[in-house]
N, C-alpha and C positions, 0 to 999 in steps of 0.2 A: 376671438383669437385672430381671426383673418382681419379685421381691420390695424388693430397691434402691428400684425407683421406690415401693414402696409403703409401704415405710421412712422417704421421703425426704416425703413426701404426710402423714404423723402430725406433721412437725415444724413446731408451732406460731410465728410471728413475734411478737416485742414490740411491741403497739399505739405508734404515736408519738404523743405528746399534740403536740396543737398550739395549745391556746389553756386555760388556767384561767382563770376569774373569780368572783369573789366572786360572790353575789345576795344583796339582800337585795329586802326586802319580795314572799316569795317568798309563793303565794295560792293554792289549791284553794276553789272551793265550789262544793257541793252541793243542787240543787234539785230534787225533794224535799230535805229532809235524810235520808242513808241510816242505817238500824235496821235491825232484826230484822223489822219489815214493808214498810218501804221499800228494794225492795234493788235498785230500779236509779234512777239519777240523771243531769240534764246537768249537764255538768261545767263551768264558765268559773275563768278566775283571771288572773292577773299574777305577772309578777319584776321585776327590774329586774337588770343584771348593772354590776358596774362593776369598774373598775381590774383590766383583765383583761390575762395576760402570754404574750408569748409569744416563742422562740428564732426562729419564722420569720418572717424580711422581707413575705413574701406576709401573716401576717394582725395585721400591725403598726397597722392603719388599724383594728383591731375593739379598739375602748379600753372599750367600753360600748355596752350595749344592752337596747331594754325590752323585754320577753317580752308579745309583745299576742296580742289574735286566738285566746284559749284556747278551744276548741271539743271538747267531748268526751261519751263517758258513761261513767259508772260503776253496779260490777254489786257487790253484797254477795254473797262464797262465803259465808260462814259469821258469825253472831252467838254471838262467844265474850268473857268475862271481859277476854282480854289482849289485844285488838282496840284501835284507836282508838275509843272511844264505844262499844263491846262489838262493832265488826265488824271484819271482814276484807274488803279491796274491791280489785277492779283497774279501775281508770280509764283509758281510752283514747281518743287524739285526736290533735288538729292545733293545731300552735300559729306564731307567725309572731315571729323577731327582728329589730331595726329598729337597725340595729347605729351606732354613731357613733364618730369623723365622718364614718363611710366611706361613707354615705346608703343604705347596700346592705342589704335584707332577705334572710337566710334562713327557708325555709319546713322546717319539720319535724314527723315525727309520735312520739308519745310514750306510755309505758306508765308507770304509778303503780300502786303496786300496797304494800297492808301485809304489812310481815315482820317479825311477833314476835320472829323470832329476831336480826334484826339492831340494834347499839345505838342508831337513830333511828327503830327502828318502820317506816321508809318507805324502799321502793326504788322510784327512778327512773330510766329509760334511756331514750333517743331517738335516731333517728336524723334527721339534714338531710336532706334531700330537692331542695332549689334554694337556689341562691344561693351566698353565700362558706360556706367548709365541706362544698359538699355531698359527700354519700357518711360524713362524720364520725360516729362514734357520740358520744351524749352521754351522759354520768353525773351525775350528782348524789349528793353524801352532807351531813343536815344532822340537824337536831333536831325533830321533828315535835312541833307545838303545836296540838291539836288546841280548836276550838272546840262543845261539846257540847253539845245543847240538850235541850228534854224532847222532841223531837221525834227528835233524833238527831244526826250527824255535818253537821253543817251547811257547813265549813269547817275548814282546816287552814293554820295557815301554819309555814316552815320557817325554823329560827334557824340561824346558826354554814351556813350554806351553801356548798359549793363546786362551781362545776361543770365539768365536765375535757370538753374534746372530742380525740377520738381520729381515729385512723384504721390502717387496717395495712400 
């Protein structure tokens, strides 16, 4: 019976999505700008999400929303060639959605983090914390455009964006 139950404990559930939306004017920046001697930074930015869909009646009211209230910092691992602006960084924070025309904000916290190996350069996940959505993970997949200064990684923004909220 006890191996059963422990059989039954390995089998993973399919996430259900419950809201995708486009973003656009999606915004990371960087103050210092992060380099090879600047390697931790506050973090602020914006998105904007819109024409966002979804199968359930509960989050029918969230059509758009603007990503405010970005609060974070970021930390340089490593200063390499295939890095955004030659680094590697994970960014971490709080940020707040102001959804319409449902008037309801969710609050959520979020990780940003560069990956070489993936074809946007940039992984992003969050989870909701308050509000419609909460407990939902969030994902994000787009094209990181990174703005590079002689200072360093000053800002990034992301093209072709989607972002999927889940839950299990």
């Amino acid at each position: 019976m006890t191996a059963a139950l422990l059989g039954l404990a390995g089998v993973a559930q399919a996430a259900t999505v419950d809201l995708t939306c486009p973003a656009t004017n999606f915004q990371l920046n960087f103050t210092p700008p992060l380099s090879g001697t600047n390697k931790t930074a506050t973090v602020t930015g914006s998105a904007a999400l819109a024409e966002c869909t979804t199968t359930n009646p509960a989050y029918r009211d969230l059509q758009s929303g603007d990503v405010t209230n970005v609060k974070g910092t970021a930390t340089v691992s490593s200063h390499v060639p295939d890095g955004l602006c030659g680094v590697l960084f994970t960014a971490t924070g709080t940020a707040t959605i102001q959804w319409q025309p449902a008037g309801k904000d969710s609050n959520l916290t979020f990780t940003v983090s560069t990956d070489p190996t993936s074809p946007s350069g940039i992984a992003l996940s969050a989870t909701i914390t308050s509000g419609p959505l909460k407990g939902d993970t969030v994902t994000a997949a787009g094209t990181a455009v990174p703005n590079c200064t002689t200072n360093g990684l000053a800002s990034f923004t992301s093209t072709n964006t989607v972002v999927v909220f889940t839950h299990q």
